[in-house]
PDB file as gemmi writes it, atoms N, CA and C in Angstrom:
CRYST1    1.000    1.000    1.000  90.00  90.00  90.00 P 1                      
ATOM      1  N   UNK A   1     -81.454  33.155  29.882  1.00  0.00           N  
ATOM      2  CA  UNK A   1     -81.052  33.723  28.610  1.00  0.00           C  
ATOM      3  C   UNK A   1     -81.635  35.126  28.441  1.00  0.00           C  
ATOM      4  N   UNK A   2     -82.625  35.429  29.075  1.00  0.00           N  
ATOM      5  CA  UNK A   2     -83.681  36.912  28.896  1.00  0.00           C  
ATOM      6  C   UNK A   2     -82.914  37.170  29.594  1.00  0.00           C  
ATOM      7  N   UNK A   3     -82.359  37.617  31.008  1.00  0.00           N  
ATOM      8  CA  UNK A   3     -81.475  37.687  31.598  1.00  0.00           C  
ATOM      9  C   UNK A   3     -80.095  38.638  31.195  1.00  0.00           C  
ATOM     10  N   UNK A   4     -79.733  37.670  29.981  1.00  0.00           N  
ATOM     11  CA  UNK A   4     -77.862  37.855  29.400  1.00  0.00           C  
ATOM     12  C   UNK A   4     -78.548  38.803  28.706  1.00  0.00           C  
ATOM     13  N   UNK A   5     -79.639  38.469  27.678  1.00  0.00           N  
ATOM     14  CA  UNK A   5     -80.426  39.420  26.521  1.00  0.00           C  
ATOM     15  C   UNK A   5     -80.730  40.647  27.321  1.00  0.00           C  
ATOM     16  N   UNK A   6     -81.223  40.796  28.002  1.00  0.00           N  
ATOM     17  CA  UNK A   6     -81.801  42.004  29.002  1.00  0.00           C  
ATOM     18  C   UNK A   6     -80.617  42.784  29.134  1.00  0.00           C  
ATOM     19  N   UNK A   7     -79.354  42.362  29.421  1.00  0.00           N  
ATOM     20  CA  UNK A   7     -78.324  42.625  30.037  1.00  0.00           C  
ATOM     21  C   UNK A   7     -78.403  44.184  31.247  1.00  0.00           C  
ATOM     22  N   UNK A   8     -78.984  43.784  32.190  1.00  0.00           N  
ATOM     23  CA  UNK A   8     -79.186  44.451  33.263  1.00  0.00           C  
ATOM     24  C   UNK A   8     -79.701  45.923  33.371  1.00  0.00           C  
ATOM     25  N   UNK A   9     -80.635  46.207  31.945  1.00  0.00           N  
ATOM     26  CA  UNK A   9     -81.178  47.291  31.461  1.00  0.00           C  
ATOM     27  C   UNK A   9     -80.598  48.243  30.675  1.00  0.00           C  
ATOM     28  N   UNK A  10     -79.503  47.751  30.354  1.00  0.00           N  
ATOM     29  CA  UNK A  10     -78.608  47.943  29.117  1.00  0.00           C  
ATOM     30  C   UNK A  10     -78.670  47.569  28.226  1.00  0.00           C  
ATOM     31  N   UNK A  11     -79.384  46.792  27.607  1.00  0.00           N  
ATOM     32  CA  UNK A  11     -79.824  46.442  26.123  1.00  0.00           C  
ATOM     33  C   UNK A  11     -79.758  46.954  25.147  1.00  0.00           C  
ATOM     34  N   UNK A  12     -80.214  48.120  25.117  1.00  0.00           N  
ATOM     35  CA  UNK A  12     -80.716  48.920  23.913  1.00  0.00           C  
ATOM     36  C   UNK A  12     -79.153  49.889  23.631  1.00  0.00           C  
ATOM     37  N   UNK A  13     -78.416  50.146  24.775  1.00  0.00           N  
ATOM     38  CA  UNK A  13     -76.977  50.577  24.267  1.00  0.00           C  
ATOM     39  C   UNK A  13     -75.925  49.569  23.821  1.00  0.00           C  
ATOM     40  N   UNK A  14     -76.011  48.154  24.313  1.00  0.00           N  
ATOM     41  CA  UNK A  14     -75.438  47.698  24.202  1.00  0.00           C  
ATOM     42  C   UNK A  14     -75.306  47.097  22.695  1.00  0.00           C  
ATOM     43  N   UNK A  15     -76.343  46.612  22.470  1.00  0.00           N  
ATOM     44  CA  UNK A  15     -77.264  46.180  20.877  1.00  0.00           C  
ATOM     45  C   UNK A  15     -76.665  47.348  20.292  1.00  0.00           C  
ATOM     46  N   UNK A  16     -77.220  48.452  20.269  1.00  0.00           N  
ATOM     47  CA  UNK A  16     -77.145  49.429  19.379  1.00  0.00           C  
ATOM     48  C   UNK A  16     -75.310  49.805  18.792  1.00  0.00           C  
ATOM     49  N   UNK A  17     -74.520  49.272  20.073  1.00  0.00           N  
ATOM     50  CA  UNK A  17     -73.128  49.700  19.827  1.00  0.00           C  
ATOM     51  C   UNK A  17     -72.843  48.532  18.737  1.00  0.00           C  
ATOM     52  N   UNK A  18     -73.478  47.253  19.507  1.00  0.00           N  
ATOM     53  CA  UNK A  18     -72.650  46.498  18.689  1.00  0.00           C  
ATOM     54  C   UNK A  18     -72.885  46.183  16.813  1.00  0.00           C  
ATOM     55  N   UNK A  19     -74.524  47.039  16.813  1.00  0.00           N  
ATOM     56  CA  UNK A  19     -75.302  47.229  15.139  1.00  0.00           C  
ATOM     57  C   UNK A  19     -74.377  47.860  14.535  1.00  0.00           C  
ATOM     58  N   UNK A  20     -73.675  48.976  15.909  1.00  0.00           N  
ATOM     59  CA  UNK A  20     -72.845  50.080  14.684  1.00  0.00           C  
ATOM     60  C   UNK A  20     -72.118  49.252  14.063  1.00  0.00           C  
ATOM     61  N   UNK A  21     -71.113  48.784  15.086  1.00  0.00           N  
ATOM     62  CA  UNK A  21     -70.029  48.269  15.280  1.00  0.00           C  
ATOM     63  C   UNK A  21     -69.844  47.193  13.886  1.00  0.00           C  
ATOM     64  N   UNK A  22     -70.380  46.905  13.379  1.00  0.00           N  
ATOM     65  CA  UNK A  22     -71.289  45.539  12.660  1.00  0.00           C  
ATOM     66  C   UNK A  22     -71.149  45.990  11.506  1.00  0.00           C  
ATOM     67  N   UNK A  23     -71.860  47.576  10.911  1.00  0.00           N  
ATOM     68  CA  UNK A  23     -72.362  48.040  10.231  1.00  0.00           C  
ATOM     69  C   UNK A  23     -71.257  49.389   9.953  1.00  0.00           C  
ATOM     70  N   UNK A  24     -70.657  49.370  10.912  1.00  0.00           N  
ATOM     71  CA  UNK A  24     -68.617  50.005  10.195  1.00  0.00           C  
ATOM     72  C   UNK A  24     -67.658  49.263   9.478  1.00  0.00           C  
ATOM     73  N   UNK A  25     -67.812  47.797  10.190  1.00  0.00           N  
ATOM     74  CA  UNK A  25     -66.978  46.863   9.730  1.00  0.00           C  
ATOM     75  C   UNK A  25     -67.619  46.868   8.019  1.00  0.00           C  
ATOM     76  N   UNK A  26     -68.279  46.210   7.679  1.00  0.00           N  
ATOM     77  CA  UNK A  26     -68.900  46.503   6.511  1.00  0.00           C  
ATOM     78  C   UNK A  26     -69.196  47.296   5.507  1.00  0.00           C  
ATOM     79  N   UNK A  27     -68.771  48.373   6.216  1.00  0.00           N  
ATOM     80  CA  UNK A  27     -69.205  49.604   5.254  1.00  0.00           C  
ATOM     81  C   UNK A  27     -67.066  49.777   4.840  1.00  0.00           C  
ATOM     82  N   UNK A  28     -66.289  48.912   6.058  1.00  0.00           N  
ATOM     83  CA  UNK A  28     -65.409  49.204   5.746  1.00  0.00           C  
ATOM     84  C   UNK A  28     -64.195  48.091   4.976  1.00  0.00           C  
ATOM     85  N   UNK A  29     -65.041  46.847   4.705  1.00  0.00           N  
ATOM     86  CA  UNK A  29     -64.498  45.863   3.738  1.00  0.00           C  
ATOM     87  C   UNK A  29     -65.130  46.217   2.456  1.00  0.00           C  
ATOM     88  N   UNK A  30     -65.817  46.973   2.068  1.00  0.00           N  
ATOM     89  CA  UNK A  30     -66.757  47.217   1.159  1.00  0.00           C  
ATOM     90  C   UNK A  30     -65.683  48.400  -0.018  1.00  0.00           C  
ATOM     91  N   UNK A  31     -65.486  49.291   1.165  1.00  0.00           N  
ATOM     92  CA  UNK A  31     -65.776  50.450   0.939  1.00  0.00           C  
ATOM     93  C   UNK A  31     -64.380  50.467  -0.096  1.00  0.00           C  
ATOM     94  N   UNK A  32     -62.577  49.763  -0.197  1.00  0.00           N  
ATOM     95  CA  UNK A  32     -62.311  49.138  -1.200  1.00  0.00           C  
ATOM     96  C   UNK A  32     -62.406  48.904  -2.204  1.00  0.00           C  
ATOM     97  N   UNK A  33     -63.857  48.170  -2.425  1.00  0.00           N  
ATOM     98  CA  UNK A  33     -63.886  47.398  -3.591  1.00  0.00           C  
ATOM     99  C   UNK A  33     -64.630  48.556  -4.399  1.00  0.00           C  
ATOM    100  N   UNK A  34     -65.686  49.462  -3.705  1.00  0.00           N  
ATOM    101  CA  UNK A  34     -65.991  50.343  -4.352  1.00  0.00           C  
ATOM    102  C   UNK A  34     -64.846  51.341  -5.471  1.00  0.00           C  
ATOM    103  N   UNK A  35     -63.920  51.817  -4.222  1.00  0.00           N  
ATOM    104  CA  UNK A  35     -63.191  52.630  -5.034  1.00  0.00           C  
ATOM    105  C   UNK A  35     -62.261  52.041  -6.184  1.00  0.00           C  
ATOM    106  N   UNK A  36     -61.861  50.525  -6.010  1.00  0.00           N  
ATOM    107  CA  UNK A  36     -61.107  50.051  -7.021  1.00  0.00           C  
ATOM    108  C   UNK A  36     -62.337  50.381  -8.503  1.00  0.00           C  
ATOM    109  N   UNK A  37     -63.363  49.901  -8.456  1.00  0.00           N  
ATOM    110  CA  UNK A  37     -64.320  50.174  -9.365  1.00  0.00           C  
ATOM    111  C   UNK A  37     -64.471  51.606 -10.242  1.00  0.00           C  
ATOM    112  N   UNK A  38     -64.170  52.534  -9.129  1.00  0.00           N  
ATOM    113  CA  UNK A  38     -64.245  54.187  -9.484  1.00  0.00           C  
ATOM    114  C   UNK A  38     -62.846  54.649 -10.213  1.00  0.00           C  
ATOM    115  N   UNK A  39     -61.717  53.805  -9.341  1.00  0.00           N  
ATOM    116  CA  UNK A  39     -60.620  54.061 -10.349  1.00  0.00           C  
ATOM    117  C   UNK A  39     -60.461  53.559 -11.754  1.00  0.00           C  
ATOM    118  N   UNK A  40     -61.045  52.243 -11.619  1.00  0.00           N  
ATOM    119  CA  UNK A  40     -60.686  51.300 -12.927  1.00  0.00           C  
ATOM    120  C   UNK A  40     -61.305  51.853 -14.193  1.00  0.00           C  
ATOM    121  N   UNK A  41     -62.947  52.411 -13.742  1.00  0.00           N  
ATOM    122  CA  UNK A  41     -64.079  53.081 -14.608  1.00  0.00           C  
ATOM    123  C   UNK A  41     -62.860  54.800 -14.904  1.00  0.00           C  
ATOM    124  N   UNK A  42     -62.531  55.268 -14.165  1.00  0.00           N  
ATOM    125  CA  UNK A  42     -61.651  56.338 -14.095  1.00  0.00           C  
ATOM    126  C   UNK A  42     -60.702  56.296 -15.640  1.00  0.00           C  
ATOM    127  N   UNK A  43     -59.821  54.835 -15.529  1.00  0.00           N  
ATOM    128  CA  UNK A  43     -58.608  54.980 -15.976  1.00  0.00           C  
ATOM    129  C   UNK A  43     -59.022  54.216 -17.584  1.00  0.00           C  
ATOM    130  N   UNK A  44     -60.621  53.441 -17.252  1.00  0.00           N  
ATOM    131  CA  UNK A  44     -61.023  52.983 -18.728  1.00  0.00           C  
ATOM    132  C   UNK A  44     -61.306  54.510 -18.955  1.00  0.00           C  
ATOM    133  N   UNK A  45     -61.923  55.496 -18.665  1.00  0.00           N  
ATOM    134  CA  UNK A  45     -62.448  56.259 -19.710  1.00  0.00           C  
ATOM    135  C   UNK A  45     -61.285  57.459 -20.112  1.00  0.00           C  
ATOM    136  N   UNK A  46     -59.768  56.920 -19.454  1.00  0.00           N  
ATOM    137  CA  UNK A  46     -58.822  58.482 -19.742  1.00  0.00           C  
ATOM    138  C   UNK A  46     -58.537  57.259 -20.810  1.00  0.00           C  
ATOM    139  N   UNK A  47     -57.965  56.012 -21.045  1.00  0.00           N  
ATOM    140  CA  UNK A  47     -57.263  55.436 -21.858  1.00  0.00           C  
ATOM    141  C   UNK A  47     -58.599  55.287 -23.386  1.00  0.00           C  
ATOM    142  N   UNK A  48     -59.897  55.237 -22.926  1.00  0.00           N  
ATOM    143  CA  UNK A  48     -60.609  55.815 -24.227  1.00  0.00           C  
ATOM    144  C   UNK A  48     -60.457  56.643 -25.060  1.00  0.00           C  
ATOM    145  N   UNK A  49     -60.651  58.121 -24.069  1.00  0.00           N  
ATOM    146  CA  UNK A  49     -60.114  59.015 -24.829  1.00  0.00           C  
ATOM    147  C   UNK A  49     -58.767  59.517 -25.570  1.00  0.00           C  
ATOM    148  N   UNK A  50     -57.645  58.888 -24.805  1.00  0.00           N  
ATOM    149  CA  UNK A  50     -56.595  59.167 -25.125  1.00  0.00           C  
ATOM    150  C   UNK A  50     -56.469  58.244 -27.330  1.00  0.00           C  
ATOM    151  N   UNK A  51     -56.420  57.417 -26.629  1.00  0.00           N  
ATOM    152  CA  UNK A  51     -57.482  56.285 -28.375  1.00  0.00           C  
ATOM    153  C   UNK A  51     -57.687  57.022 -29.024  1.00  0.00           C  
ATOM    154  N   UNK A  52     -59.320  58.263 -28.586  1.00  0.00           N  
ATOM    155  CA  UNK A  52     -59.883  58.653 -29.316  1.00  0.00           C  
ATOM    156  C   UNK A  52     -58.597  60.237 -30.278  1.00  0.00           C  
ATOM    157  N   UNK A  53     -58.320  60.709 -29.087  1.00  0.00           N  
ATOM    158  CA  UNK A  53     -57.026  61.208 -29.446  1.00  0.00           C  
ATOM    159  C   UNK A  53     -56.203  61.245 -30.643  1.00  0.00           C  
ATOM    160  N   UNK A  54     -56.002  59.503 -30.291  1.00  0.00           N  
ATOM    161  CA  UNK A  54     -54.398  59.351 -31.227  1.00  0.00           C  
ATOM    162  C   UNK A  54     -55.329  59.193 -32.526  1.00  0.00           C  
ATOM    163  N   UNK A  55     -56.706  58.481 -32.359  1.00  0.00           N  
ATOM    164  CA  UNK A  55     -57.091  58.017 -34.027  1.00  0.00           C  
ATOM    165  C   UNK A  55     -57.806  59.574 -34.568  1.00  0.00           C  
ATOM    166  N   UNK A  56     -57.721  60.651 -34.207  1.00  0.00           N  
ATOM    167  CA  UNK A  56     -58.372  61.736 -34.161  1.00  0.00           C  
ATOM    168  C   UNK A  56     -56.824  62.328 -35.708  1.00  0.00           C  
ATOM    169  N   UNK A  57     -55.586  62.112 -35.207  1.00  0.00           N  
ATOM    170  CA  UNK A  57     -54.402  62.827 -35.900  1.00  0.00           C  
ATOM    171  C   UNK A  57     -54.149  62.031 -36.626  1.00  0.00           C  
ATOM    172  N   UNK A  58     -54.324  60.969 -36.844  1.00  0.00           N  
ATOM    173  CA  UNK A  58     -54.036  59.975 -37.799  1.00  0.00           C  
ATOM    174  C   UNK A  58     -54.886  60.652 -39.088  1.00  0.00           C  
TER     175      UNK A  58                                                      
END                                                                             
């Protein structure tokens, strides 16, 4: 098993590709949900103001 782990003194590239690799995926199921958040916060604060707007001429 030290052996497969060792992987023939390639370890440390191999590991390291697959951390990225790991750590793209993630950043890229994520990265989605973030922006739905940025839009939603976006479109609450134009439909606030727009509110503030209409009760502004009233």
């Amino acid at each position: 098993m030290a052996e497969f782990l060792a992987m023939g003194g390639y370890a440390p590239y191999v590991w390291a590709s697959y951390a990225v690799f790991f750590v793209v995926l993630a950043l890229d199921a994520l990265a989605p949900r973030a922006q739905r958040k940025r839009v939603l916060a976006e479109l609450r604060g134009r439909l606030k103001r727009r509110q503030s707007r209409t009760e502004a001429r009233r």
